[in-house]
LUMPA-520224 format. One record per residue: residue number from 0; x, z, y of N, C-alpha, C in turn; residue in one letter. Coordinates in pm, 1 decimal, padded with zeros to 6 digits. Layout:
<pts>
NUM | X | Z | Y | X | Z | Y | X | Z | Y | a
...
</pts>
This chain:
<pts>
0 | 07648.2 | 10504.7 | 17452.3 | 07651.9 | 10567.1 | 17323.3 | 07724.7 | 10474.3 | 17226.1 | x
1 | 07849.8 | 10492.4 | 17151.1 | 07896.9 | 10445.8 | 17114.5 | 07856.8 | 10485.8 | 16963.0 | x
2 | 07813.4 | 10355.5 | 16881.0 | 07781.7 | 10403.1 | 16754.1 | 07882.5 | 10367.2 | 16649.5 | x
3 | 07991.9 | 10287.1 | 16660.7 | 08133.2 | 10316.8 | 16597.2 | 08186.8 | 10423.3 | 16611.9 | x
4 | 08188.4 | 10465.8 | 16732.6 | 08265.4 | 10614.6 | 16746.0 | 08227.2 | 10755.4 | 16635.1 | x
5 | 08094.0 | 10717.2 | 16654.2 | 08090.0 | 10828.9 | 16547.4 | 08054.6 | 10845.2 | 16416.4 | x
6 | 08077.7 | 10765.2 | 16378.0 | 08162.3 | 10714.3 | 16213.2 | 08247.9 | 10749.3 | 16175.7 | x
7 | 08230.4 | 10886.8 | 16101.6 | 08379.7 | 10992.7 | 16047.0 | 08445.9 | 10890.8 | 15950.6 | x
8 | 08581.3 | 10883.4 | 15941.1 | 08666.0 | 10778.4 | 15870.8 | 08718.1 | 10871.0 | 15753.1 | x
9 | 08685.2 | 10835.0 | 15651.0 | 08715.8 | 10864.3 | 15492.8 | 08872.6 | 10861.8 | 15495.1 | x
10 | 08933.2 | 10959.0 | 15453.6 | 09100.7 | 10975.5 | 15429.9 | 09110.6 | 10966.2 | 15294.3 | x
11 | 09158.5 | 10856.9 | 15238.2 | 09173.8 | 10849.0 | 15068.2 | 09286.5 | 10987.0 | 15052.7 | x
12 | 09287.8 | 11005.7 | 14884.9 | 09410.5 | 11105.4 | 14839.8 | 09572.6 | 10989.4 | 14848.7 | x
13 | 09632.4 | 11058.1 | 14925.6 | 09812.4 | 11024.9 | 14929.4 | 09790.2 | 10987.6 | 15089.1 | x
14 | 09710.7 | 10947.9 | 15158.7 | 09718.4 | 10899.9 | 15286.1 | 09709.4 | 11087.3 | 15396.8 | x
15 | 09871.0 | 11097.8 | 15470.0 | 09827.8 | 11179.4 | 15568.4 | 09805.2 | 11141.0 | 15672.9 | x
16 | 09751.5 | 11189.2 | 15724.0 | 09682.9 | 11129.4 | 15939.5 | 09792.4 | 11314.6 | 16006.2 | x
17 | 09844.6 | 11243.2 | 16077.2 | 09921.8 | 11357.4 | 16200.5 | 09879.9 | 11320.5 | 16372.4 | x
18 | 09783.9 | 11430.3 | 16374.4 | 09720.5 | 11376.0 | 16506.2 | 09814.1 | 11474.5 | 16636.8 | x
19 | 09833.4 | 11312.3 | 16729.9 | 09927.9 | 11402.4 | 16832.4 | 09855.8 | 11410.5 | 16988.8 | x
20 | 09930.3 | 11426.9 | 17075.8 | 09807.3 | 11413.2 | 17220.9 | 09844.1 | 11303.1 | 17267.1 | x
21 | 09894.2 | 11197.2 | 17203.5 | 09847.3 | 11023.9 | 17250.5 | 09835.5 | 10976.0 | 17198.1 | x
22 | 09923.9 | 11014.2 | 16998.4 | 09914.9 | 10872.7 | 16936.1 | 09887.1 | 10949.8 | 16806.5 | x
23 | 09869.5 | 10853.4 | 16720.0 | 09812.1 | 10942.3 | 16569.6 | 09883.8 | 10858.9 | 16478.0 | x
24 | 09932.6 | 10942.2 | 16395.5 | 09992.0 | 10834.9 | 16279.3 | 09996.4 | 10878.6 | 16172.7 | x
25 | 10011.1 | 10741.1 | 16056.2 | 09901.3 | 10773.1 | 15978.1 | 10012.9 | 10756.5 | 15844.7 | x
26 | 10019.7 | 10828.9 | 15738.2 | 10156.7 | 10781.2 | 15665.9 | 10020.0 | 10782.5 | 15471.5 | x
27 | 10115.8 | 10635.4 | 15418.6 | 10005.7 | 10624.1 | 15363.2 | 10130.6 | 10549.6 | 15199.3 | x
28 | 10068.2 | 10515.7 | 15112.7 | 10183.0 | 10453.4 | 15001.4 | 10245.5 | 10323.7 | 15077.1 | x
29 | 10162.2 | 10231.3 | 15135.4 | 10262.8 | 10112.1 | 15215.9 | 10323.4 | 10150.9 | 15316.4 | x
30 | 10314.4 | 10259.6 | 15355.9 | 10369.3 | 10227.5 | 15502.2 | 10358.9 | 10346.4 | 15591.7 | x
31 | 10380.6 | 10296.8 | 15721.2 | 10337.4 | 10405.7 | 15815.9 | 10297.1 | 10337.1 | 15935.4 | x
32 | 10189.7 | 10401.3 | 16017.0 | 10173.7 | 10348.8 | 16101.2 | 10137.5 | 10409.5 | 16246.8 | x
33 | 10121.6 | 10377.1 | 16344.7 | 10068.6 | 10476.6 | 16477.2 | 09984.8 | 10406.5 | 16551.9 | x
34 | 09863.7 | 10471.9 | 16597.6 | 09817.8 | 10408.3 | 16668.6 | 09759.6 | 10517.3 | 16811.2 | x
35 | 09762.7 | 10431.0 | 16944.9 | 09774.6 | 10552.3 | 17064.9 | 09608.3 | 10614.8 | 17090.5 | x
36 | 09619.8 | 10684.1 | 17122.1 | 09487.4 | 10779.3 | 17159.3 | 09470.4 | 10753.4 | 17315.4 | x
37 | 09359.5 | 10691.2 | 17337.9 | 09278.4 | 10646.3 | 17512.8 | 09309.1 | 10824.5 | 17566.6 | x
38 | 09309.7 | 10830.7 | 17689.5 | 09239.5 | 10951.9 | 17711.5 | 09075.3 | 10977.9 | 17739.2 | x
39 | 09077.9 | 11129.1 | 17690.9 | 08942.2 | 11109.7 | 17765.8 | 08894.6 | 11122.6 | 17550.7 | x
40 | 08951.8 | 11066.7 | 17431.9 | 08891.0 | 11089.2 | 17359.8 | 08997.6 | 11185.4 | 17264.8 | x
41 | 08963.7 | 11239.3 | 17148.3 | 08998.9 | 11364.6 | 17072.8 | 08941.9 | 11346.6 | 16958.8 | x
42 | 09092.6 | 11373.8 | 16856.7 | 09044.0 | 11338.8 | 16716.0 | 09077.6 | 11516.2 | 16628.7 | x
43 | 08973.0 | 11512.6 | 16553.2 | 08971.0 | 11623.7 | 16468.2 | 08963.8 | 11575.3 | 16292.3 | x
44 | 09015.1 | 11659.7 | 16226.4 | 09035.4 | 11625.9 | 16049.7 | 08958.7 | 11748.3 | 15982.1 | x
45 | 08841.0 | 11704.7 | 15926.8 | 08801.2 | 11759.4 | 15867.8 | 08779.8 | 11799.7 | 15716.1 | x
46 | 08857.3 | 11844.5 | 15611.7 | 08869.6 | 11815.6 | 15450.9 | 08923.3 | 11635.2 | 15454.0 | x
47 | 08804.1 | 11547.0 | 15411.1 | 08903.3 | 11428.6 | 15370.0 | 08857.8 | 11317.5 | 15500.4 | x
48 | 08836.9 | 11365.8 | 15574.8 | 08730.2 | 11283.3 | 15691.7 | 08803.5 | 11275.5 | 15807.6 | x
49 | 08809.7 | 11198.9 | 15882.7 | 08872.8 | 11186.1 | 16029.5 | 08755.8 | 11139.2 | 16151.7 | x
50 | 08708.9 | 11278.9 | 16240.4 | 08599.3 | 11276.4 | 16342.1 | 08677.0 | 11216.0 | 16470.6 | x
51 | 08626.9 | 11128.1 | 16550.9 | 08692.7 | 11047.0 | 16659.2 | 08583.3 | 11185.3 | 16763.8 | x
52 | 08608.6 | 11222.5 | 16867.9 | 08483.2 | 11245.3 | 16958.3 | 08546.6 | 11258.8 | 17146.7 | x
53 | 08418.0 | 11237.0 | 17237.7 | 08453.3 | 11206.7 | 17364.5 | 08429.5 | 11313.5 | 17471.2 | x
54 | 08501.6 | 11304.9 | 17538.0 | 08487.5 | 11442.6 | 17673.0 | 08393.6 | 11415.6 | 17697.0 | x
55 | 08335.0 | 11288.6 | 17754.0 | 08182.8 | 11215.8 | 17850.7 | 08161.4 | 11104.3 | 17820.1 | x
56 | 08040.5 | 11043.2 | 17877.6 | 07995.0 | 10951.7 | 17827.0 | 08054.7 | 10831.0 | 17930.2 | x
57 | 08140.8 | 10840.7 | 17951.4 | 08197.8 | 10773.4 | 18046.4 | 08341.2 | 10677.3 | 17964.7 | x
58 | 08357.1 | 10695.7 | 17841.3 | 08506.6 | 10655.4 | 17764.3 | 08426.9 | 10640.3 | 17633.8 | x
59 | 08254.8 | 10589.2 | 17634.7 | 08222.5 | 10556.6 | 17511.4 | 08276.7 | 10404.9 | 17438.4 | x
60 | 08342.9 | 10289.5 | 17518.1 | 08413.7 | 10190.7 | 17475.9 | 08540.0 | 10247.1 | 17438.6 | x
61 | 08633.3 | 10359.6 | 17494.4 | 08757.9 | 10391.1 | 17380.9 | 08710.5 | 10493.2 | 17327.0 | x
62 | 08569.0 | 10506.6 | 17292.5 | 08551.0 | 10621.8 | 17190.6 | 08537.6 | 10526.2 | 17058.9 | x
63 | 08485.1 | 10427.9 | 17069.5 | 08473.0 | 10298.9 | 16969.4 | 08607.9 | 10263.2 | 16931.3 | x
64 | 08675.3 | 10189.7 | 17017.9 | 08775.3 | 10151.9 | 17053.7 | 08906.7 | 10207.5 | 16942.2 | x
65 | 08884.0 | 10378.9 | 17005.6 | 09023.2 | 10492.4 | 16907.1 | 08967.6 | 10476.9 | 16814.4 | x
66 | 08858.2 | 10449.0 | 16746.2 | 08819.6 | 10531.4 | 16594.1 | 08833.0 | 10392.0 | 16521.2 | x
67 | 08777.8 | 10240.8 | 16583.0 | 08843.4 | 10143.2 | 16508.0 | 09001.4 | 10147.7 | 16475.6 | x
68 | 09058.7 | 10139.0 | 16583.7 | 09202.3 | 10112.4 | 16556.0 | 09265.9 | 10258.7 | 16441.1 | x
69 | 09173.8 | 10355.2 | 16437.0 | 09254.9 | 10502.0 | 16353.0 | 09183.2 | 10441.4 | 16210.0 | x
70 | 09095.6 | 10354.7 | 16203.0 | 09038.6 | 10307.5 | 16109.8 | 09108.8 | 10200.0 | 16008.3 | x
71 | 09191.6 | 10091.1 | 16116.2 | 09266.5 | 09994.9 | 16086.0 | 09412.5 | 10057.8 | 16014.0 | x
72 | 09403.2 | 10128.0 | 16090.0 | 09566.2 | 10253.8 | 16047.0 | 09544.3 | 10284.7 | 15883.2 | x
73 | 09432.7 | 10340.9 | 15843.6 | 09410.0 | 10401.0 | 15771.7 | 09388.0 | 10289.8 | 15627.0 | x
74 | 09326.8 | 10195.5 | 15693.3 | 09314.0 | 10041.8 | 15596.4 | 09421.3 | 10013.4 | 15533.0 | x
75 | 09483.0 | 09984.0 | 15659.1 | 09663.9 | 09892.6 | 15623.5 | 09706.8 | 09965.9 | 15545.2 | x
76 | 09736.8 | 10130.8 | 15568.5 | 09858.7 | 10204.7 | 15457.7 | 09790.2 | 10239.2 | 15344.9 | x
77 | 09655.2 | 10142.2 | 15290.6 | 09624.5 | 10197.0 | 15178.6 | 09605.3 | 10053.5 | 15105.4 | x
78 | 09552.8 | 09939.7 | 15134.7 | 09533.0 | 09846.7 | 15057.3 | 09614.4 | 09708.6 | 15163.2 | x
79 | 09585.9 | 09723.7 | 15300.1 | 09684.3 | 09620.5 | 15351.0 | 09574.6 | 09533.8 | 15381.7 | x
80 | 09623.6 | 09443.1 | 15493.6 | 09513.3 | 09318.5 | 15509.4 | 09605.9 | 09185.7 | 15491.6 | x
81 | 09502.2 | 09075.0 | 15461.2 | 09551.0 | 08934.0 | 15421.8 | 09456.5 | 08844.0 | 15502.7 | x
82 | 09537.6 | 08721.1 | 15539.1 | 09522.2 | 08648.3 | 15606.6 | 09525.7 | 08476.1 | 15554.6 | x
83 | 09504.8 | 08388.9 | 15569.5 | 09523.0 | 08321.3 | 15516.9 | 09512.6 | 08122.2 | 15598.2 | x
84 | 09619.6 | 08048.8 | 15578.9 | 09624.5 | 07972.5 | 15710.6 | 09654.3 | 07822.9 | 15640.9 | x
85 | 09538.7 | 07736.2 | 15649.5 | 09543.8 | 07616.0 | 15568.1 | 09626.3 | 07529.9 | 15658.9 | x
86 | 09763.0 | 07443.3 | 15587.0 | 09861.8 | 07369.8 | 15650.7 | 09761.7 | 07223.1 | 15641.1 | x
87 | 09702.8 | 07146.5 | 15712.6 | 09616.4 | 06984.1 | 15679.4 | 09700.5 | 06895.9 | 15738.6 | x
88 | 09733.4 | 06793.5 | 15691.3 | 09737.8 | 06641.6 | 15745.3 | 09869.3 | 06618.6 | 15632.7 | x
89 | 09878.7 | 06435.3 | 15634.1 | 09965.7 | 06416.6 | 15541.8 | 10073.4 | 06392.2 | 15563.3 | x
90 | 10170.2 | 06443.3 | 15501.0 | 10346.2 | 06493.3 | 15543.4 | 10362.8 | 06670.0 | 15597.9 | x
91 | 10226.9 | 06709.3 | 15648.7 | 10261.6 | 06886.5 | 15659.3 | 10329.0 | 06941.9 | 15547.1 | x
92 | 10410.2 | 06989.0 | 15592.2 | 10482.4 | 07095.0 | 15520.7 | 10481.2 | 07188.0 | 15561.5 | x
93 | 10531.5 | 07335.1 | 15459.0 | 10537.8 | 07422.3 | 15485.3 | 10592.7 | 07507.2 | 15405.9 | x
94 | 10713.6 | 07578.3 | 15444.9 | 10859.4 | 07661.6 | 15324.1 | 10902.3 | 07766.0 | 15388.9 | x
95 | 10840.2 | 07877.3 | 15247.4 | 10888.5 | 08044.0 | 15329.3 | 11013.1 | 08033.9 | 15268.9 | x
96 | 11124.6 | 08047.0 | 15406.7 | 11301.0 | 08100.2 | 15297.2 | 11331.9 | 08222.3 | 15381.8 | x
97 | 11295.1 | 08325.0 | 15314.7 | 11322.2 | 08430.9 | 15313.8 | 11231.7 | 08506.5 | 15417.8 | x
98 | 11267.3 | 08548.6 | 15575.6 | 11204.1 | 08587.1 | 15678.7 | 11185.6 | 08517.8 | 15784.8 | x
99 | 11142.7 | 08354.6 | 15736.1 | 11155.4 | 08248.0 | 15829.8 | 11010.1 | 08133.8 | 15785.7 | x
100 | 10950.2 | 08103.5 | 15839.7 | 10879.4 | 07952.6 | 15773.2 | 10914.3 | 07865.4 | 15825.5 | x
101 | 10985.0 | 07774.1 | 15772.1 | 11002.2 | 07621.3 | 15822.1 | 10936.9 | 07514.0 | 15774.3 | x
102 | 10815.7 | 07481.2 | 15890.8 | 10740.4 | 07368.5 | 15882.1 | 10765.7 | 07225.4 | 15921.9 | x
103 | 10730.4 | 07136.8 | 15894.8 | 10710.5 | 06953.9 | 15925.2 | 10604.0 | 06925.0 | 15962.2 | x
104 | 10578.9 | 06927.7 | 16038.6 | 10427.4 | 06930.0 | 16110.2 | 10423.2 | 06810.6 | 16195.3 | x
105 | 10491.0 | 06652.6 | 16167.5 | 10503.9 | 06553.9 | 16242.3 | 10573.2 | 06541.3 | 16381.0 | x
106 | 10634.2 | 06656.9 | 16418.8 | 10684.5 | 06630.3 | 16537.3 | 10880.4 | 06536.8 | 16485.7 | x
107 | 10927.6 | 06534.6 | 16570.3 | 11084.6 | 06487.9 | 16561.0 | 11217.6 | 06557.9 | 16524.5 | x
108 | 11143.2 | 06707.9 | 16465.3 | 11245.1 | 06805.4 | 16412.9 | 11125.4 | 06957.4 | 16360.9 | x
109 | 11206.9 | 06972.3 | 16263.1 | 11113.3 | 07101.8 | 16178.5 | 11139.0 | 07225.9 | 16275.6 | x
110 | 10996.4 | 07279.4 | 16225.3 | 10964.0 | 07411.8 | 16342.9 | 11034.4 | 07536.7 | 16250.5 | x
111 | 11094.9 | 07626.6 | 16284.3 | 11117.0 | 07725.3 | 16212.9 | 11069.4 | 07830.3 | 16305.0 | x
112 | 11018.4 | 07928.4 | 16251.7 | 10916.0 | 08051.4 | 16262.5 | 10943.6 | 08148.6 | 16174.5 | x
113 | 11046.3 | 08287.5 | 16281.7 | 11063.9 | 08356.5 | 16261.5 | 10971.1 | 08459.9 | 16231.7 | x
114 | 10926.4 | 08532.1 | 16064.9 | 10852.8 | 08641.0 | 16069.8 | 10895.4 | 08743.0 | 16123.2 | x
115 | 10782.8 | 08887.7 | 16200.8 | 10877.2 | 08954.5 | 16229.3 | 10823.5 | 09072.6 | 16125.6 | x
116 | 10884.4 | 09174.0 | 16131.4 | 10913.4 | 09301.2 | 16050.5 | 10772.0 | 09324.0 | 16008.5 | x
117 | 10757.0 | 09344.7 | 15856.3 | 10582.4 | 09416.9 | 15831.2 | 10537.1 | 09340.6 | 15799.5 | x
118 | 10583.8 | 09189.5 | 15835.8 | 10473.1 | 09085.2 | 15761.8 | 10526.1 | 08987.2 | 15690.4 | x
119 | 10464.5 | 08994.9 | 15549.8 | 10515.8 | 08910.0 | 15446.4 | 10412.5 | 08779.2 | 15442.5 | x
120 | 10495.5 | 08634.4 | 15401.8 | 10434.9 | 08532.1 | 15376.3 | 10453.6 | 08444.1 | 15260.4 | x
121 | 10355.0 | 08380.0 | 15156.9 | 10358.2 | 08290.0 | 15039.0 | 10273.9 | 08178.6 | 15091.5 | x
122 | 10342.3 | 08052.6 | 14993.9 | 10250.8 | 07915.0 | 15014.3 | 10225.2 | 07939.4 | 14929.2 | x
123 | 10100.1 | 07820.5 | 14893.2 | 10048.2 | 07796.1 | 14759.9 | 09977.0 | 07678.8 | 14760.8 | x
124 | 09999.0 | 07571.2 | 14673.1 | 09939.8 | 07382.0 | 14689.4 | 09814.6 | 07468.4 | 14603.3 | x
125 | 09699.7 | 07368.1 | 14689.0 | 09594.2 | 07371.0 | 14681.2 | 09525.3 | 07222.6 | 14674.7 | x
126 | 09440.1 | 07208.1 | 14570.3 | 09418.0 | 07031.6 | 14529.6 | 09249.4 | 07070.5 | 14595.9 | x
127 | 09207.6 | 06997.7 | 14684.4 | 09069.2 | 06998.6 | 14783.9 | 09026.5 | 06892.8 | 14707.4 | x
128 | 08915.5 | 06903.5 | 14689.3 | 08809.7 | 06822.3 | 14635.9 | 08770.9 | 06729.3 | 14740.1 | x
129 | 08801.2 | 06597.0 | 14724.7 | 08719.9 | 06531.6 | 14887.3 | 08755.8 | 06373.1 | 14780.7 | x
130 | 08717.5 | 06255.6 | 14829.0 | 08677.7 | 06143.1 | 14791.4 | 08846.3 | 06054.7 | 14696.2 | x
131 | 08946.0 | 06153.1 | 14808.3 | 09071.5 | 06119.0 | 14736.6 | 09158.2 | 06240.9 | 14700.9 | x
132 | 09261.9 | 06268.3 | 14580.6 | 09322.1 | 06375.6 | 14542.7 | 09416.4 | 06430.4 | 14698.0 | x
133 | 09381.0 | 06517.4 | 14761.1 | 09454.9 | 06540.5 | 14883.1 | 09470.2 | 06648.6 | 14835.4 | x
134 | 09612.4 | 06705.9 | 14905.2 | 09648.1 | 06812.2 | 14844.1 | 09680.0 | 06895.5 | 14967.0 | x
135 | 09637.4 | 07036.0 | 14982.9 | 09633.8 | 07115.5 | 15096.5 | 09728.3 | 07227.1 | 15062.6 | x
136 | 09829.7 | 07256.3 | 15205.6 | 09907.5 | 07360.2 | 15169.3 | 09881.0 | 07505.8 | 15226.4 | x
137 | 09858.1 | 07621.1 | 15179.2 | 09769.6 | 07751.1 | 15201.8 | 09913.5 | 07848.0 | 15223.4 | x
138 | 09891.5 | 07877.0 | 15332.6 | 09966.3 | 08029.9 | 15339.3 | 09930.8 | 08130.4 | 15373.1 | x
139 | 09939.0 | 08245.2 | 15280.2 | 09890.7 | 08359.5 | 15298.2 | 10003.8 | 08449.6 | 15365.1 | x
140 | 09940.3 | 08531.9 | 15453.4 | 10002.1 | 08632.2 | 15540.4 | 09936.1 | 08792.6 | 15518.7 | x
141 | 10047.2 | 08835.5 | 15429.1 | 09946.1 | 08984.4 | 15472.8 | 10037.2 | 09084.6 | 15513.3 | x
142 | 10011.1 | 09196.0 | 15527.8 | 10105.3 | 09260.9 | 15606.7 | 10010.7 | 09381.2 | 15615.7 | x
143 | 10059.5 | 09571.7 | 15673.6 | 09966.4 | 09671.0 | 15737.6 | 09937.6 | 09690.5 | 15871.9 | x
144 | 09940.9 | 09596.4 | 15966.2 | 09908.0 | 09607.7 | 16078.4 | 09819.2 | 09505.4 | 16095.0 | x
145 | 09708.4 | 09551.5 | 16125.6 | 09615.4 | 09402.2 | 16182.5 | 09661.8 | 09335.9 | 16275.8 | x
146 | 09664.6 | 09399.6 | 16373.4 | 09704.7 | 09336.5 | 16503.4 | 09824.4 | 09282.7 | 16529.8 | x
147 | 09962.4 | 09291.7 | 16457.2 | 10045.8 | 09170.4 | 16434.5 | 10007.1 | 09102.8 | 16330.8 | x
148 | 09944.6 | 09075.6 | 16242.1 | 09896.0 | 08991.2 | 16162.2 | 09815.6 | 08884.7 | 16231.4 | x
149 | 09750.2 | 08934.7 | 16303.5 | 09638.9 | 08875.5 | 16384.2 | 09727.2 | 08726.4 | 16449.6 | x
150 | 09820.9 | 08825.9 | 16548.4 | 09892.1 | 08743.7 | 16671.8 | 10003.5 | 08682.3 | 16569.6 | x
151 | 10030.7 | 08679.0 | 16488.5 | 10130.3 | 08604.4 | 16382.7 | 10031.8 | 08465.9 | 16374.0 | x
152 | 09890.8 | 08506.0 | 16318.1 | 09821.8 | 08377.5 | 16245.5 | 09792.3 | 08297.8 | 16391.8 | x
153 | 09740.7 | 08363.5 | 16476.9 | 09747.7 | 08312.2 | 16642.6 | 09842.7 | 08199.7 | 16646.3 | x
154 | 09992.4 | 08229.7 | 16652.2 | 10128.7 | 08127.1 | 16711.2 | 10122.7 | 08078.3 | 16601.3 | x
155 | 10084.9 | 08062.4 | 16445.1 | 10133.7 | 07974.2 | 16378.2 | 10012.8 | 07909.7 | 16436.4 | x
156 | 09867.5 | 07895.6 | 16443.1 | 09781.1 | 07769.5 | 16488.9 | 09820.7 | 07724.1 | 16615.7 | x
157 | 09912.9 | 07794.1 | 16681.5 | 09909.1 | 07717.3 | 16810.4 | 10025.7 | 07627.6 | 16785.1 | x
158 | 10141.9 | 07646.7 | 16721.1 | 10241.2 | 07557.3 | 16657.1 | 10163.6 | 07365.2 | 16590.9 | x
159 | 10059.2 | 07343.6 | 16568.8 | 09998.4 | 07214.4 | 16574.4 | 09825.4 | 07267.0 | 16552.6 | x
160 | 09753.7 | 07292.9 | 16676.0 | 09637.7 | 07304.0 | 16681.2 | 09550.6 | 07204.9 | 16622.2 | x
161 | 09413.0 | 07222.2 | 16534.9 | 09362.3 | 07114.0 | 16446.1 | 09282.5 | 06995.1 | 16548.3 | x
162 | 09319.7 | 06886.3 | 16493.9 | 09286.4 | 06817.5 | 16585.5 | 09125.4 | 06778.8 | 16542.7 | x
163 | 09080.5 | 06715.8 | 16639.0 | 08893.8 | 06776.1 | 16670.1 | 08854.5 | 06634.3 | 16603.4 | x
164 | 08926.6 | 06551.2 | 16569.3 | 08853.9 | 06382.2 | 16493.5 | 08911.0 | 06412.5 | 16301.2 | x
165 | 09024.4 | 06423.2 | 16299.0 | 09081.8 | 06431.5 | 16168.0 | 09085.2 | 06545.8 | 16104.6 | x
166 | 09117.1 | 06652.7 | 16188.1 | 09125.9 | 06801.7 | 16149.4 | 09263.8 | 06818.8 | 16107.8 | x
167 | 09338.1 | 06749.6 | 16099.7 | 09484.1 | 06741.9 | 16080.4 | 09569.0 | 06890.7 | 16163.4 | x
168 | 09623.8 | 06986.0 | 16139.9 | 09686.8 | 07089.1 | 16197.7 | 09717.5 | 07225.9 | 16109.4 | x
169 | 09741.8 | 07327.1 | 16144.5 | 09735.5 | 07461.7 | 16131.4 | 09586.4 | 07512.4 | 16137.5 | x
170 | 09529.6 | 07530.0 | 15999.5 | 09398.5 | 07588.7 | 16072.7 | 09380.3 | 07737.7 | 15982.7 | x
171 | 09256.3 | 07825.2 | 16039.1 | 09230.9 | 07916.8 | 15992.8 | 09143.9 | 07885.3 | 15861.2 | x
172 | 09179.3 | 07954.1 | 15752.0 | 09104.9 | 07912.9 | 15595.7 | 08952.4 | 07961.1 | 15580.7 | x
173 | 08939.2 | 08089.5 | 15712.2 | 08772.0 | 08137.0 | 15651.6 | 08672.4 | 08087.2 | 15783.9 | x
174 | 08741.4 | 07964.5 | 15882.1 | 08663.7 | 07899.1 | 15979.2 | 08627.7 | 07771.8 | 15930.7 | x
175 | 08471.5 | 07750.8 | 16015.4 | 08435.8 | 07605.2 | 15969.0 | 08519.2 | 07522.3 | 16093.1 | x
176 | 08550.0 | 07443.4 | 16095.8 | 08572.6 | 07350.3 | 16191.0 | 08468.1 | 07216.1 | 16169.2 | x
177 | 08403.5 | 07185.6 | 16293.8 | 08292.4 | 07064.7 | 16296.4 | 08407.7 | 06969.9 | 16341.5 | x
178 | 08409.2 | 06847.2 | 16300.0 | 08510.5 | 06727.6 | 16335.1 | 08405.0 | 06648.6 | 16420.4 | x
179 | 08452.3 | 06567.6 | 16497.3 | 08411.2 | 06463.5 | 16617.8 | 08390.1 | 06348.9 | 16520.2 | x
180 | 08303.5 | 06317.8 | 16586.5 | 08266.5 | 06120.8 | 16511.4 | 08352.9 | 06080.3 | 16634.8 | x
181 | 08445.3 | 05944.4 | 16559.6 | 08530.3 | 05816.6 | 16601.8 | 08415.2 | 05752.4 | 16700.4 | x
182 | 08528.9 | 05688.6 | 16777.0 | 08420.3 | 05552.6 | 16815.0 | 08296.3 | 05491.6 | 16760.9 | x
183 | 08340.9 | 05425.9 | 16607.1 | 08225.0 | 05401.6 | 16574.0 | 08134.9 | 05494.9 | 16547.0 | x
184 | 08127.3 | 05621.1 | 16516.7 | 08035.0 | 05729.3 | 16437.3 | 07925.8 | 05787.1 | 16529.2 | x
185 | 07864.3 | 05755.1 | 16515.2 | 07681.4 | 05779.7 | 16588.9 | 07651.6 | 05924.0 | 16532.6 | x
</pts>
């Protein structure tokens, strides 16, 4: 029994949903978007509501499954999602020029990181409160697709993963990271 699945999804006014027999797409003020239909589940529009429902109880994980992702559809082309990716250690850099970020992330030549289509990116210096004025560089990513947003913020942490004593890297802004005690640290 899937209890996401049957969670009728609210259709704001200006957003249309065009439901097809694989994929549904959803056209909204940002954007447009599609997302595919499992088989086995079937979407109906009711006034301002969008009903996900299943042949059997046998496709209750893509009965969950379709109605999140027709959910995410419906998110993105109306308000959009944001992301957000703290640059740490000293000498990181980090410079959006145009549809590219080119970072300094200590290696022997700057990384450049191609955005791709749909997703926009800003820095912004950020002064962290900690024992000395350190200054942290924040980039926000937002964009209407979760799921390249997602795998965008993915390859930029894997571009210098945070390291587990200093915390020095690419990290995610709404994770805690626990740091390792040094040698000496009991």
């Amino acid at each position: 029994m899937s209890r996401v699945g049957k969670k009728p999804i609210t259709i704001p006014s200006g957003v249309t949903v065009t439901i097809g027999d694989s994929a549904l797409e959803v056209k909204g003020p940002k954007g447009t978007l599609s997302t595919p239909i499992p088989n086995g589940v079937k979407f109906k529009q009711e006034e301002n509501s969008l009903i996900a429902e299943r042949a059997s109880d046998d496709q209750a994980a893509f009965h969950g499954l379709a109605r999140a992702l027709a959910n995410n559809a419906v998110v993105g082309v109306t308000e959009g999602f944001k992301r957000e990716m703290d640059v740490v250690g000293v000498g990181y850099k980090a410079d959006v020029q145009g549809k590219k970020i080119v970072f300094s992330l200590g290696y022997s030549h700057p990384i450049e990181f191609p955005l791709p289509e749909g997703i926009d990116a800003k820095t912004e210096r950020v002064n962290t409160k900690t024992s000395i004025n350190q200054y942290q560089l924040t980039i926000m990513l937002s964009g209407i697709d979760k799921q390249k947003l997602g795998q965008v913020a993915a390859e930029l942490n894997r571009l210098r993963k945070p390291d587990a004593y200093k915390g020095k890297g690419i990290r995610y802004a709404d994770k805690h990271y626990k740091l390792k005690p040094g040698k000496t640290g009991k």
